[in-house]
N, C-alpha and C positions, 0 to 999 in steps of 0.2 A: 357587755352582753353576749358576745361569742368569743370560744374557744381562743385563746393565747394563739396556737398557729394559725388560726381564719384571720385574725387581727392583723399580723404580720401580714397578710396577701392582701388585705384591704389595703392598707398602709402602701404598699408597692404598687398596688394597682391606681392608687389616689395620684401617686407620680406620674404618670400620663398624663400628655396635655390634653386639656380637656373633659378630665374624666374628676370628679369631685365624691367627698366623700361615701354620700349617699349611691351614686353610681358604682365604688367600687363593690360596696359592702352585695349589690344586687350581683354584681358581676361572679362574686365570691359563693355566694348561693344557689345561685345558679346551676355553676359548679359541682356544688355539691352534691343537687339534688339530682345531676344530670347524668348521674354516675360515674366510674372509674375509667370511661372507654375514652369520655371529653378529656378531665384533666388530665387524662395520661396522654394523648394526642399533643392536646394544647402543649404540656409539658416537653415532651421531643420537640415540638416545632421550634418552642426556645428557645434550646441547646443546640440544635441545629442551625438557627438563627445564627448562633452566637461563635459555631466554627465554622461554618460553610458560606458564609457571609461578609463582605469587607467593601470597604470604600474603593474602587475602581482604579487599578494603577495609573491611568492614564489623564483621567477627569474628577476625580472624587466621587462620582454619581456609587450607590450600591449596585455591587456583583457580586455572582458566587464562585467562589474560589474554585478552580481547574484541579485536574487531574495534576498538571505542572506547577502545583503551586498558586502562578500569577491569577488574577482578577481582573477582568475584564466586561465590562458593561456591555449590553446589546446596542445600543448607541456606535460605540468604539469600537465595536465588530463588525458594524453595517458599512460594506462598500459600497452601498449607494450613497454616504451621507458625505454631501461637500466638507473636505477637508480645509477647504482654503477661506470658511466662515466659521466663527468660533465667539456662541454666547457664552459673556462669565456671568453666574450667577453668586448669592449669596447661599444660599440653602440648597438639598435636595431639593425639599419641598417648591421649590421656584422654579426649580429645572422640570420636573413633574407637571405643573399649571401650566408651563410654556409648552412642553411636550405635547401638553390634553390638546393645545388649541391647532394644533398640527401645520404650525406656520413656519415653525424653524428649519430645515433642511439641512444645518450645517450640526456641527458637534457641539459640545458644551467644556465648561472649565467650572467648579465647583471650590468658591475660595473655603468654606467653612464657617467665617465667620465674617465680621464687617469692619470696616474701621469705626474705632469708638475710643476716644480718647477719655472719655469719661468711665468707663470699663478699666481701663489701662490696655487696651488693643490697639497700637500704632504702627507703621506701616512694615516693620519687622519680624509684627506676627503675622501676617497674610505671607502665604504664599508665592508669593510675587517671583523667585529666582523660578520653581518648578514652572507657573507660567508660561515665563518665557521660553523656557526648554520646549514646552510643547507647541508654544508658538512656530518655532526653528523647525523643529522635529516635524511637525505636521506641513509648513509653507504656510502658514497663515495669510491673509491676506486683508481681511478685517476681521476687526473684534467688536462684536455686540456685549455693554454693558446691560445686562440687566437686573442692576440690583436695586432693591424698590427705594419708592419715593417719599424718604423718609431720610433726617439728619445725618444718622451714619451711613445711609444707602448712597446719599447726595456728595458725602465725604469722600468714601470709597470708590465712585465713581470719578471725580474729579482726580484722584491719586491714581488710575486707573491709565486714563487718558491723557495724565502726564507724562506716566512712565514707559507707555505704550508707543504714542506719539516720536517719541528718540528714537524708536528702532523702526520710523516710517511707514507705520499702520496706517490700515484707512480704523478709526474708533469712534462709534455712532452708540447713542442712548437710546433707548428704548423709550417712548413719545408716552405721554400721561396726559388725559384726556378726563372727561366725563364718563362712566361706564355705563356700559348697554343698558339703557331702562330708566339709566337713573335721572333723577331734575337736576336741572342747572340751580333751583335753590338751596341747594343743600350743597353744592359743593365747595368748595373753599378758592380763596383768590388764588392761592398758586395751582389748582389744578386746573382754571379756567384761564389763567393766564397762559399755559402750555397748549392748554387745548385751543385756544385762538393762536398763538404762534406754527403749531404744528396744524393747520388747516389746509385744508385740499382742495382743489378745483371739482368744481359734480361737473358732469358730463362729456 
């Protein structure tokens, strides 16, 4: 029902997580009718995404590329942020929700992906050598795993704090609980079994 190239931008925009086909076709109309000032904007921001933009030399987190070339995240720039604490995460995306809650103070490490042997991801393709370097590099002093609580998250972290542990880290998990608001009926045995392990003293 539209044009051969609106099709093709539906089709790319449906690739978005989260965005389905009925959403792109609206996004693409949008567009359209919104005149040449939007997608030509939209457009640049793209391509500017797409050079000025790169995964962080130091953490993986996204930076935009210097004047000198390197990538550097504001994270990895900040001399306030304890160097001698260092969350790994799985995703951007985790380091971002960790960030929103503004509890971490130290820097991050950003593996990419998780271990998953069912994938064919074993522990060869993590990142694990760069890691360490930034471990040395930085004086690390602990490592926060924070990769979620989920089969390859639970994998990944155990591989983690084995490999970690040899070179005499302090490597602590990130505690899984009940979440704010939520009922205890609906949660599952292993998140209520941690969240009674990880219990606190009130007052």
């Amino acid at each position: 029902m539209l044009p051969e190239r609106l099709t093709r931008l539906v089709h790319l925009f449906a690739r978005l997580p989260g965005v389905g086909e009925k959403t792109a076709a609206r996004f693409v109309l949008f567009l359209v009718a919104a005149g040449p000032e939007t997608s030509t904007a939209l457009g640049e921001a793209l391509v500017a995404l797409r050079d000025a933009v790169r995964p962080c030399d130091r953490c993986g987190h996204v930076a935009e590329v210097g004047a000198d070339g390197h990538a550097v995240c504001a994270i990895c720039a900040d001399p306030k942020r304890d160097a001698r604490l260092m969350c790994v995460v799985g995703r951007v995306q985790d380091l971002v929700a960790i960030e929103r809650s503004g509890a971490m103070r130290g820097r991050y490490f950003v593996l990419g992906r998780l271990l998953s042997p069912l994938e064919g991801v074993g522990p060869d393709e993590l990142p694990l050598a760069r890691l360490r370097e930034r471990i040395a590099a930085d004086g690390v002093e602990e490592v926060v795993v924070a990769t979620p609580p989920s089969v390859d998250g639970e994998a990944t972290a155990l591989l983690l704090a084995r490999e970690l542990a040899r070179a005499g880290l302090r490597v602590s998990r990130i505690a899984s609980g009940v979440p704010h608001g939520g009922d205890l009926e609906f949660a599952d045995p292993i998140t209520l079994g941690r969240a009674l392990e990880g219990r606190k003293g009130l007052g």
